[in-house]
Structure formats: C-alpha cells, structure tokens
Backbone and ligand atoms as CSV (ligand in chain L), in Angstrom:
chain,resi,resn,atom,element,x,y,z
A,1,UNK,N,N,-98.119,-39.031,102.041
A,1,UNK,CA,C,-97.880,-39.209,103.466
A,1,UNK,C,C,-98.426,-40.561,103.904
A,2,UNK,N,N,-97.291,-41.277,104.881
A,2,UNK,CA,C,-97.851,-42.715,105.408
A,2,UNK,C,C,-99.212,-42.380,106.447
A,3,UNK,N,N,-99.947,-43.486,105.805
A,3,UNK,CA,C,-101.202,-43.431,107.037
A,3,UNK,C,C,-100.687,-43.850,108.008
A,4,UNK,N,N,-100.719,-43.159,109.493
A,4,UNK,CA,C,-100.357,-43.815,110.482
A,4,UNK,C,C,-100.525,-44.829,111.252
A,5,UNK,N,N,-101.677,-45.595,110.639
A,5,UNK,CA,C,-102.662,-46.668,111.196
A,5,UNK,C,C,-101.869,-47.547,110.915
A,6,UNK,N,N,-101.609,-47.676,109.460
A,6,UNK,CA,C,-100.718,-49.216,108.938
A,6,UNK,C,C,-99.414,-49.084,109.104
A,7,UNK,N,N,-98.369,-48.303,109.549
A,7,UNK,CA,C,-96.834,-48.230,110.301
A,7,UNK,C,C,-96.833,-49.189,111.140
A,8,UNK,N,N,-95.594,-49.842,110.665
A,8,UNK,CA,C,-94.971,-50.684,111.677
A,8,UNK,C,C,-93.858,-50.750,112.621
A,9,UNK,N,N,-93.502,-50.306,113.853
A,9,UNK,CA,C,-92.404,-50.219,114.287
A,9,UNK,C,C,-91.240,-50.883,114.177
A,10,UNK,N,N,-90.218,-50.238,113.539
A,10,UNK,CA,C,-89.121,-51.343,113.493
A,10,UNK,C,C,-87.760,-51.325,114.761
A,11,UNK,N,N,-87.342,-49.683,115.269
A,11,UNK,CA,C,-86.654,-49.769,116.282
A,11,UNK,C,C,-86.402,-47.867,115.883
A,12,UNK,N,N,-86.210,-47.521,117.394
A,12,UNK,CA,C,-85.955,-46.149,117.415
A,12,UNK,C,C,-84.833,-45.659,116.654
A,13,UNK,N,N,-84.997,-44.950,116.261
A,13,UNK,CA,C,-84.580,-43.837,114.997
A,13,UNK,C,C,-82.749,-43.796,115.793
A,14,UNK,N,N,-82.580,-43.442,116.571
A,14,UNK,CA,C,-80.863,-43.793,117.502
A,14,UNK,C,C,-80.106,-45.236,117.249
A,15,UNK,N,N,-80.966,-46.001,117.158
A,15,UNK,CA,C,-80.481,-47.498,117.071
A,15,UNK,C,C,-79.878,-47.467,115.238
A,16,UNK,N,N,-80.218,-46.982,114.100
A,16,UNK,CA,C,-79.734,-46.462,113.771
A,16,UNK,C,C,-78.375,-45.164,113.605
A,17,UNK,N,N,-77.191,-46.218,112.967
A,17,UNK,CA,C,-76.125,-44.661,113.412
A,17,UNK,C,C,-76.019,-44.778,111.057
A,18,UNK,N,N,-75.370,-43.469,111.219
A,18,UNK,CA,C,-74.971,-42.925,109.659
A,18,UNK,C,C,-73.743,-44.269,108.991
A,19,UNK,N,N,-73.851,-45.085,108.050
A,19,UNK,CA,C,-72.877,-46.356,107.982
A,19,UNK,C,C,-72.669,-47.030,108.561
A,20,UNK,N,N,-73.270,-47.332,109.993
A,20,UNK,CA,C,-73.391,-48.272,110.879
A,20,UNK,C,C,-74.122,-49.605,110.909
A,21,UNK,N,N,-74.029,-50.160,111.485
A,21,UNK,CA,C,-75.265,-51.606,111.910
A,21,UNK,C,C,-76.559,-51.137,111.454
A,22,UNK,N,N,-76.991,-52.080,111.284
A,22,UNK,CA,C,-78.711,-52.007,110.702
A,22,UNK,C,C,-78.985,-52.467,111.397
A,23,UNK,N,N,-80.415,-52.512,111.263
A,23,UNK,CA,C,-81.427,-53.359,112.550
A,23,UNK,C,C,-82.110,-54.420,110.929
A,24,UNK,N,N,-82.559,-56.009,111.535
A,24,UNK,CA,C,-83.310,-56.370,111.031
A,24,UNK,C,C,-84.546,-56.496,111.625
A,25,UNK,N,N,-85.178,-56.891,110.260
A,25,UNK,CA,C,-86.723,-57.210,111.203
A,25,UNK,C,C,-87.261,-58.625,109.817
A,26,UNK,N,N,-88.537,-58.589,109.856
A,26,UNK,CA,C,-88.673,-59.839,109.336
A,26,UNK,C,C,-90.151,-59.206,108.437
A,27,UNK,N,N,-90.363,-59.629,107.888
A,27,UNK,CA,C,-91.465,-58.922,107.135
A,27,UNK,C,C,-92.239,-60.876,106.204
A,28,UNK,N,N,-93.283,-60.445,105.811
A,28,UNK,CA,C,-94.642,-61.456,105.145
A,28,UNK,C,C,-94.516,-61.513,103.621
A,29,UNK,N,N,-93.614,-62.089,102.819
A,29,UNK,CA,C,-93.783,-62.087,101.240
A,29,UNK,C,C,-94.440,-62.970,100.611
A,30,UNK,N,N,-95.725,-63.210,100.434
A,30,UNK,CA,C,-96.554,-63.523,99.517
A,30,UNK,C,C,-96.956,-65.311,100.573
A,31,UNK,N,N,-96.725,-64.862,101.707
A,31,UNK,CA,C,-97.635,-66.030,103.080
A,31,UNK,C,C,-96.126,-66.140,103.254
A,32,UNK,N,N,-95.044,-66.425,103.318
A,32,UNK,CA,C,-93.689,-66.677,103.573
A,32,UNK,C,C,-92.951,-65.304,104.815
A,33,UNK,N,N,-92.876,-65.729,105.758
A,33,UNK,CA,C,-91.561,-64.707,106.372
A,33,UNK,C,C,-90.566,-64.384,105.569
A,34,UNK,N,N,-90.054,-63.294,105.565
A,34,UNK,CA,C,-88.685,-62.553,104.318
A,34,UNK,C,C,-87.955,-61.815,105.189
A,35,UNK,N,N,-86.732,-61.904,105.463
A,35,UNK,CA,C,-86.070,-61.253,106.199
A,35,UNK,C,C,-85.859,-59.522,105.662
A,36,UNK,N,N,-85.732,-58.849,106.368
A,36,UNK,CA,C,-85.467,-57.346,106.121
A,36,UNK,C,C,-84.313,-56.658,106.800
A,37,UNK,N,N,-84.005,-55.622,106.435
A,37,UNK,CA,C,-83.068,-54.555,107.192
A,37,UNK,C,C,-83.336,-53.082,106.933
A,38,UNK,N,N,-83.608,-52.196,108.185
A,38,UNK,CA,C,-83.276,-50.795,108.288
A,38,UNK,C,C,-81.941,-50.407,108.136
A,39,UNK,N,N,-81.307,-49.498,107.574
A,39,UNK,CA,C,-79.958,-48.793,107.792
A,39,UNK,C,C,-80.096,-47.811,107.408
A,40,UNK,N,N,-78.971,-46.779,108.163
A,40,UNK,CA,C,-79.185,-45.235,108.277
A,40,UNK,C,C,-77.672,-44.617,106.799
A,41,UNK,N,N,-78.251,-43.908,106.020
A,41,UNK,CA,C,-76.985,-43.395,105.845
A,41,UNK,C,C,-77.608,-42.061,105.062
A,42,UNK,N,N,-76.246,-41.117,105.161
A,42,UNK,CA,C,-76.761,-39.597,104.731
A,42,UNK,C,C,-77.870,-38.853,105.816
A,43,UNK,N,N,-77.982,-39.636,106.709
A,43,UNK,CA,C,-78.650,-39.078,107.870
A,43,UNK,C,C,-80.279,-39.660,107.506
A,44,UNK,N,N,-80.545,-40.215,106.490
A,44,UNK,CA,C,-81.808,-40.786,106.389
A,44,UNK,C,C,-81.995,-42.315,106.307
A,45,UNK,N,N,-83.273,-42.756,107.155
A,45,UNK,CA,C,-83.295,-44.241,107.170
A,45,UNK,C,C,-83.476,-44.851,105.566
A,46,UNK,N,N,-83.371,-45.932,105.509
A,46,UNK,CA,C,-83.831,-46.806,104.344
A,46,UNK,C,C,-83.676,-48.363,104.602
A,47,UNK,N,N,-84.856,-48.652,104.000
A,47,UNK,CA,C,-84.897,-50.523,104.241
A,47,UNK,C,C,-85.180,-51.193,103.064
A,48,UNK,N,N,-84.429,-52.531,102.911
A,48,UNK,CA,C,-84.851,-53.534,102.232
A,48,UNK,C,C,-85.295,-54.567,102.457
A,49,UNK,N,N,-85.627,-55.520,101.153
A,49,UNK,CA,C,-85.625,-57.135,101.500
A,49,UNK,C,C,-84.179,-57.189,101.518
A,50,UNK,N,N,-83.844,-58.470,103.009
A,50,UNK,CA,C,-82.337,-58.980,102.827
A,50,UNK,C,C,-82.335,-60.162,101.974
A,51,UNK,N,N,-82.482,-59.630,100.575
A,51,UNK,CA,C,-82.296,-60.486,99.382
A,51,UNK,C,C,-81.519,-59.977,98.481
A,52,UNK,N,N,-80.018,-60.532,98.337
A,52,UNK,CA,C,-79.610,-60.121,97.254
A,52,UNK,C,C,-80.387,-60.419,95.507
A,53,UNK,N,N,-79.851,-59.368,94.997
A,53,UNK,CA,C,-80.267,-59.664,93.355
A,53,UNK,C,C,-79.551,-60.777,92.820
A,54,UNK,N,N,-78.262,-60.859,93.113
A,54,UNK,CA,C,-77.660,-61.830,91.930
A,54,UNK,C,C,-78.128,-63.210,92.306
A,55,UNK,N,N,-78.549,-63.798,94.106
A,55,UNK,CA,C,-78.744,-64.904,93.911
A,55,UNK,C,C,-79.506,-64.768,95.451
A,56,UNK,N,N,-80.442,-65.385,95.502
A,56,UNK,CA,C,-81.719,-65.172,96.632
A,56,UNK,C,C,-81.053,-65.200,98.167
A,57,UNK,N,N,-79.642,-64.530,98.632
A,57,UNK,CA,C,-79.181,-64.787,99.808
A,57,UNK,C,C,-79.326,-63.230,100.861
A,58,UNK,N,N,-79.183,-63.924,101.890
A,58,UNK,CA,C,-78.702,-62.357,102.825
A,58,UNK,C,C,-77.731,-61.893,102.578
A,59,UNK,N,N,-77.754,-60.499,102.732
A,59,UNK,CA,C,-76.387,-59.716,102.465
A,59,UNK,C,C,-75.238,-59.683,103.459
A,60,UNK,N,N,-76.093,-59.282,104.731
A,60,UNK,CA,C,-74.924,-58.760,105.737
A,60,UNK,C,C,-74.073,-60.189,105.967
A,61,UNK,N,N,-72.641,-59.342,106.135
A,61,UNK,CA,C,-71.463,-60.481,106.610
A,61,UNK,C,C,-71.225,-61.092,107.976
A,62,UNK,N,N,-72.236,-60.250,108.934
A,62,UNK,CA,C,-72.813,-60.415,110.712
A,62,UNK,C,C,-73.989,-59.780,110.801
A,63,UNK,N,N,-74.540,-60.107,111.346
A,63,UNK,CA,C,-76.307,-59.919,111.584
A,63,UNK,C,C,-75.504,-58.928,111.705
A,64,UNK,N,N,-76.510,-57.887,110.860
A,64,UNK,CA,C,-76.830,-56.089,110.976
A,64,UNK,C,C,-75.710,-55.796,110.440
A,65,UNK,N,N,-74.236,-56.164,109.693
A,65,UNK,CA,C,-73.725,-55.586,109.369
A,65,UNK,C,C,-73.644,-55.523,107.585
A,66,UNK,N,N,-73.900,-54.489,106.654
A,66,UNK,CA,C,-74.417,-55.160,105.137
A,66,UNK,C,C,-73.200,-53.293,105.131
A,67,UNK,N,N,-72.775,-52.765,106.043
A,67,UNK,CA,C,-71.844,-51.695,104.595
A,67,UNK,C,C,-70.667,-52.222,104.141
A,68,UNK,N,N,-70.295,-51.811,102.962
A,68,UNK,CA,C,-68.869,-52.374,102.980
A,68,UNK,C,C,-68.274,-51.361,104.249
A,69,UNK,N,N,-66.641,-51.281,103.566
A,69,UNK,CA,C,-65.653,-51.026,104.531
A,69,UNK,C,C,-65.769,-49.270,104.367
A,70,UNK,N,N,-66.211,-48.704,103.437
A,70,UNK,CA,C,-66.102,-47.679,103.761
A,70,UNK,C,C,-67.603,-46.650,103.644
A,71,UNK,N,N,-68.375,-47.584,104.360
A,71,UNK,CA,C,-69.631,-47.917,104.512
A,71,UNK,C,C,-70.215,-46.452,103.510
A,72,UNK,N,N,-69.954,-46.765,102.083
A,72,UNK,CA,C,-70.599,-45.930,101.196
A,72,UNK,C,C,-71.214,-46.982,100.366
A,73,UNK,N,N,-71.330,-48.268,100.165
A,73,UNK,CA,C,-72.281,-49.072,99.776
A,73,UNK,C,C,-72.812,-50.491,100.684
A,74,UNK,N,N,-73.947,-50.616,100.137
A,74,UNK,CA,C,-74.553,-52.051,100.970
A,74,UNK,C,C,-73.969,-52.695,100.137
A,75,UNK,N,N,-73.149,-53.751,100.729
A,75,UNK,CA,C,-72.189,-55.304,100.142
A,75,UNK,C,C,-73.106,-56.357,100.473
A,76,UNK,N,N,-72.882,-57.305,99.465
A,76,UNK,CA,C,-73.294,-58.722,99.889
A,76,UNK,C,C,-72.090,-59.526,100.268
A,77,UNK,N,N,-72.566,-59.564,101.472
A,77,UNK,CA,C,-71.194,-60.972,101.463
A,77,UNK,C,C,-70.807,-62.439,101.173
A,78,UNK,N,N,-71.452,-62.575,99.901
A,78,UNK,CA,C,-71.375,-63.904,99.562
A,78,UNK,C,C,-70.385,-63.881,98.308
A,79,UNK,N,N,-70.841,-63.163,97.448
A,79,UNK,CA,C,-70.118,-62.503,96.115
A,79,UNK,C,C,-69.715,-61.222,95.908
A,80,UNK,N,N,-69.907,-60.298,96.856
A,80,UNK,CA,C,-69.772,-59.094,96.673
A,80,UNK,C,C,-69.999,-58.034,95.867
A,81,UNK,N,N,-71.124,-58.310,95.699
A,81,UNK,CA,C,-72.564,-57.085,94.742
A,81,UNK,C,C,-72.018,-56.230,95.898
A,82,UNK,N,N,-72.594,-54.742,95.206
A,82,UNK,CA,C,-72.294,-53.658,95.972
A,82,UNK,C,C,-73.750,-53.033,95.255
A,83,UNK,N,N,-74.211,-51.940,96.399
A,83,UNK,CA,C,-75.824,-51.548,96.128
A,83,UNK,C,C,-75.891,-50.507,96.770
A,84,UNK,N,N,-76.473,-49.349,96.098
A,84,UNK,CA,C,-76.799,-47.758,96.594
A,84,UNK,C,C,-77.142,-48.155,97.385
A,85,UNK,N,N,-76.927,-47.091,98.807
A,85,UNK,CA,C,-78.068,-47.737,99.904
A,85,UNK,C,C,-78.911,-46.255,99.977
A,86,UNK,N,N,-79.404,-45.686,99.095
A,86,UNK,CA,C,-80.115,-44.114,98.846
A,86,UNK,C,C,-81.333,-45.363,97.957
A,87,UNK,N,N,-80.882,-45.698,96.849
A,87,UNK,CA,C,-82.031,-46.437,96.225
A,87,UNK,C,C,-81.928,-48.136,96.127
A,88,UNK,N,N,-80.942,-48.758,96.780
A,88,UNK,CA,C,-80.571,-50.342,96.039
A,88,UNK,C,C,-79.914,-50.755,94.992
A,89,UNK,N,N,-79.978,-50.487,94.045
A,89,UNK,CA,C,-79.531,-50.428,92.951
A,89,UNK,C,C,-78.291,-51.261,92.853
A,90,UNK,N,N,-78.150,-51.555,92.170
A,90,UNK,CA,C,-76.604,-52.410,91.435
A,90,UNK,C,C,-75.842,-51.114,91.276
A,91,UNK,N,N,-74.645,-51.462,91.778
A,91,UNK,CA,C,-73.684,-50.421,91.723
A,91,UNK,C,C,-72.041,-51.163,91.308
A,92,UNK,N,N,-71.976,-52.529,91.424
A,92,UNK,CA,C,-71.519,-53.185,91.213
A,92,UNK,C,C,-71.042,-54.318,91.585
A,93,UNK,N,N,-70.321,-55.995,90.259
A,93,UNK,CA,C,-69.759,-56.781,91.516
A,93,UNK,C,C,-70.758,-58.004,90.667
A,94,UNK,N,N,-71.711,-58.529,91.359
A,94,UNK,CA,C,-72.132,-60.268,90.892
A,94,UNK,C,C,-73.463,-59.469,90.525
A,95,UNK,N,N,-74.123,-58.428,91.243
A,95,UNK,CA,C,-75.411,-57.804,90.880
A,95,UNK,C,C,-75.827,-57.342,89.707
A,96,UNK,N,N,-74.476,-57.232,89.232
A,96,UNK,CA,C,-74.757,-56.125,87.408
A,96,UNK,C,C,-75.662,-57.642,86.529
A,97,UNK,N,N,-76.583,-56.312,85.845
A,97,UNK,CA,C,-77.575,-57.694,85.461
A,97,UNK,C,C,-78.942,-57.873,86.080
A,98,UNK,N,N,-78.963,-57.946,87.298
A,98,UNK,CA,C,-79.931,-58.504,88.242
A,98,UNK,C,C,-80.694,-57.738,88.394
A,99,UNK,N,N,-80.423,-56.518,88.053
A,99,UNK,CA,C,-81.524,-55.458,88.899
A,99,UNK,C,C,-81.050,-54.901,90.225
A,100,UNK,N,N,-81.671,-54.815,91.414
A,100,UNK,CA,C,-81.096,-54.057,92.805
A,100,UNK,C,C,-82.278,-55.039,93.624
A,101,UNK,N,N,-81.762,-54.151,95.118
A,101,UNK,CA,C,-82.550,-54.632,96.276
A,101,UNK,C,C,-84.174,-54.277,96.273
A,102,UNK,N,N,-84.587,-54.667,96.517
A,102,UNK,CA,C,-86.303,-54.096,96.736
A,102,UNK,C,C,-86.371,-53.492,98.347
A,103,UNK,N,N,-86.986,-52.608,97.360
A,103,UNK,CA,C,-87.121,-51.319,98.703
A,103,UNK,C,C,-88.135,-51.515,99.622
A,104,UNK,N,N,-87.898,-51.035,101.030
A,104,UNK,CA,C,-88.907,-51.159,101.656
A,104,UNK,C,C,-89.509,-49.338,102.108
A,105,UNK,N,N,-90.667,-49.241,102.321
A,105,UNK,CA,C,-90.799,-47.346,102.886
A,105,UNK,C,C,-90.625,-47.527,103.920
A,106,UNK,N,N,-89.404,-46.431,104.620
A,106,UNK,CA,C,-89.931,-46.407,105.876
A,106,UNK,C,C,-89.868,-44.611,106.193
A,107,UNK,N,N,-90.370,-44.367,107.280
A,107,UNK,CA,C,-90.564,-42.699,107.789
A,107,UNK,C,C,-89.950,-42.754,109.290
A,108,UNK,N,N,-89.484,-41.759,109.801
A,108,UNK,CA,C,-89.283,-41.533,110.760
A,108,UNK,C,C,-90.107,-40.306,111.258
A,109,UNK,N,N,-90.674,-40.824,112.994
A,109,UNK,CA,C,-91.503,-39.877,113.184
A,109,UNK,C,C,-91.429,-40.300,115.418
A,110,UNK,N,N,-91.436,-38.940,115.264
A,110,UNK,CA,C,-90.922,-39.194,117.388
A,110,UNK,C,C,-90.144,-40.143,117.409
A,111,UNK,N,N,-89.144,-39.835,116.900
A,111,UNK,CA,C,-87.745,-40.570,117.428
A,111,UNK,C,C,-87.664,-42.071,117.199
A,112,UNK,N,N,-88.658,-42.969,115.899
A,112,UNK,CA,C,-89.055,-44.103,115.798
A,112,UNK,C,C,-88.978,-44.625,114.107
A,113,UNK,N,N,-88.189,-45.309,113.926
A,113,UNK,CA,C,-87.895,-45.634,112.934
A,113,UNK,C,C,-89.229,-47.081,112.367
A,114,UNK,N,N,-90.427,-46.626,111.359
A,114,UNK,CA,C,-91.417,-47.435,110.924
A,114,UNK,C,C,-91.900,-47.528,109.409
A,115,UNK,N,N,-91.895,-48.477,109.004
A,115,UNK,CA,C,-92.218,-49.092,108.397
A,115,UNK,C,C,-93.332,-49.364,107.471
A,116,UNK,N,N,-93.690,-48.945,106.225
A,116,UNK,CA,C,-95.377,-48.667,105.561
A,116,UNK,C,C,-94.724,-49.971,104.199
A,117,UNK,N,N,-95.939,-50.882,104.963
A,117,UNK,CA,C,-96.103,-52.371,104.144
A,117,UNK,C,C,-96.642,-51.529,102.764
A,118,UNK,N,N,-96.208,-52.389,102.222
A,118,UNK,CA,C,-96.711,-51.751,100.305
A,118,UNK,C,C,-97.850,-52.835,99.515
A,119,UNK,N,N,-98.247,-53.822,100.233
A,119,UNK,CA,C,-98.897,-54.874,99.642
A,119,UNK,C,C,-98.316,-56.540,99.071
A,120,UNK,N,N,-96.616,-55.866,98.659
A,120,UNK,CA,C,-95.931,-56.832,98.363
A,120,UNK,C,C,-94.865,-57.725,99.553
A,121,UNK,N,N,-94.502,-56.672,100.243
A,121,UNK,CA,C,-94.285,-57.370,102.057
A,121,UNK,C,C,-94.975,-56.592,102.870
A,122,UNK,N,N,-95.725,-57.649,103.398
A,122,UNK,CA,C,-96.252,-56.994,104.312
A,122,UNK,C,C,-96.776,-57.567,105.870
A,123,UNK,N,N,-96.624,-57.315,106.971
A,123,UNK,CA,C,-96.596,-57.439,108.563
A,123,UNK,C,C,-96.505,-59.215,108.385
A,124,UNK,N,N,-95.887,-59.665,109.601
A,124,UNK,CA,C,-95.802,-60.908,109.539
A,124,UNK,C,C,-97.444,-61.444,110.252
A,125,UNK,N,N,-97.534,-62.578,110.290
A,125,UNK,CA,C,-99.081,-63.216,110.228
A,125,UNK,C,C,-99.095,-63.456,111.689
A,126,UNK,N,N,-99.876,-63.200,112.723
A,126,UNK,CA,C,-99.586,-64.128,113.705
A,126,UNK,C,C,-100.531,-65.371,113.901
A,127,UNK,N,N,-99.563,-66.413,114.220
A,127,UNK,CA,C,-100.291,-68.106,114.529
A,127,UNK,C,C,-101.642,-68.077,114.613
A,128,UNK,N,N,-102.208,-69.018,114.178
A,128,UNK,CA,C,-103.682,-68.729,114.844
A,128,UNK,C,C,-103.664,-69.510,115.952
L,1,FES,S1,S,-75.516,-63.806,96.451
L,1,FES,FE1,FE,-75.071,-61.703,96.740
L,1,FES,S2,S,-73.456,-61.309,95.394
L,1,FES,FE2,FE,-74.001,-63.367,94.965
C-alpha cells in the first residue's frame, strides 16, 4: 500500500475516460524534468515516462492523445511502436527490441488520480 504522505496529485480520477485523452504531468529523472502521462483503460489508471523505447521521443500524436485508433494500444507517433497500456510493453512496430515504456505507480483514492515516486522519477524540484 502507497504511503499517503509521498502521493502526488496528478488530476481527478473523471478527467480520465476508458481509451481516452490522458493527462500529462511532468515528473524529476535523475535532476532533469521528464515528461509523463496518466491514461485510463479497462477502467484502471496507469502512467508512464512519455518516452518511447525505440528512440527517446514523446508518444502522443496531440498533447494527451497516445491510443491508437482503436484505443486498445498506446502508439507512438513518430514510428509507430504500439505498447500494452495494462503493462507498457512492446507489443509491436519500431519498439520490438527495445524493451517497453517505464512505468509509473499510480492509485486512485477519493475520486483523485496520484502518483507514488519510486526513487527513479521522482516530484519535480522547486527553484530555489
Ligand atoms: S520514436 Fe517511437 S516509434 Fe520511433
């Protein structure tokens, strides 16, 4: 179970729909900002880095949009890797080879879709 102390809000659990738009957010990889995305499918959230495997780019083809067309996989739209969106994974396309997306945890809890940093991204820094 996520400690509730270190959750990060990313956007209410509705803003999420099942194959729909994602929400991004931005997450801390190793002192660097890394872009991210929530998306809902099978009725459960899941997030990544918006880094494809085959070559270090964003996926979605319009901010927040990363399903394909029959929004049963996350597409990249540069080359068109296709990726479980249950685990990331290479499912097919420029990705075979590469490995998959890196996962992010997230939980839903009162209607709020958040976020549990793992050590490897984690909260962005603010300015000093
Ligand atoms: S950069 Fe994503 S498929 Fe090539």
């Amino acid at each position: 179970m996520a400690d509730s102390e270190s959750l990060i809000d990313i956007c209410e659990s509705s803003a999420l729909l099942n194959g729909g738009r994602g929400v991004r957010f931005e997450v801390d990889v190793g002192g660097r900002n890394a872009p991210a995305f929530a998306v809902r499918y099978g009725g459960r959230a899941f997030a990544y880095l918006n880094r494809c495997a085959h070559v270090s780019m964003e996926l979605d083809w319009l901010p927040g949009m990363f399903f394909d067309f029959d929004a049963e996989h996350l597409m990249c739209a540069t080359h068109g890797a296709f990726y479980d969106p249950v685990t990331g994974a290479c499912r097919g396309g420029a990705c075979a080879g590469y490995g998959g997306l890196r996962t992010l945890v997230v939980v839903e809890r009162d209607g709020r879709v958040l976020w549990q940093p793992d050590g490897y991204a984690e909260p962005l820094r603010l300015a000093d």
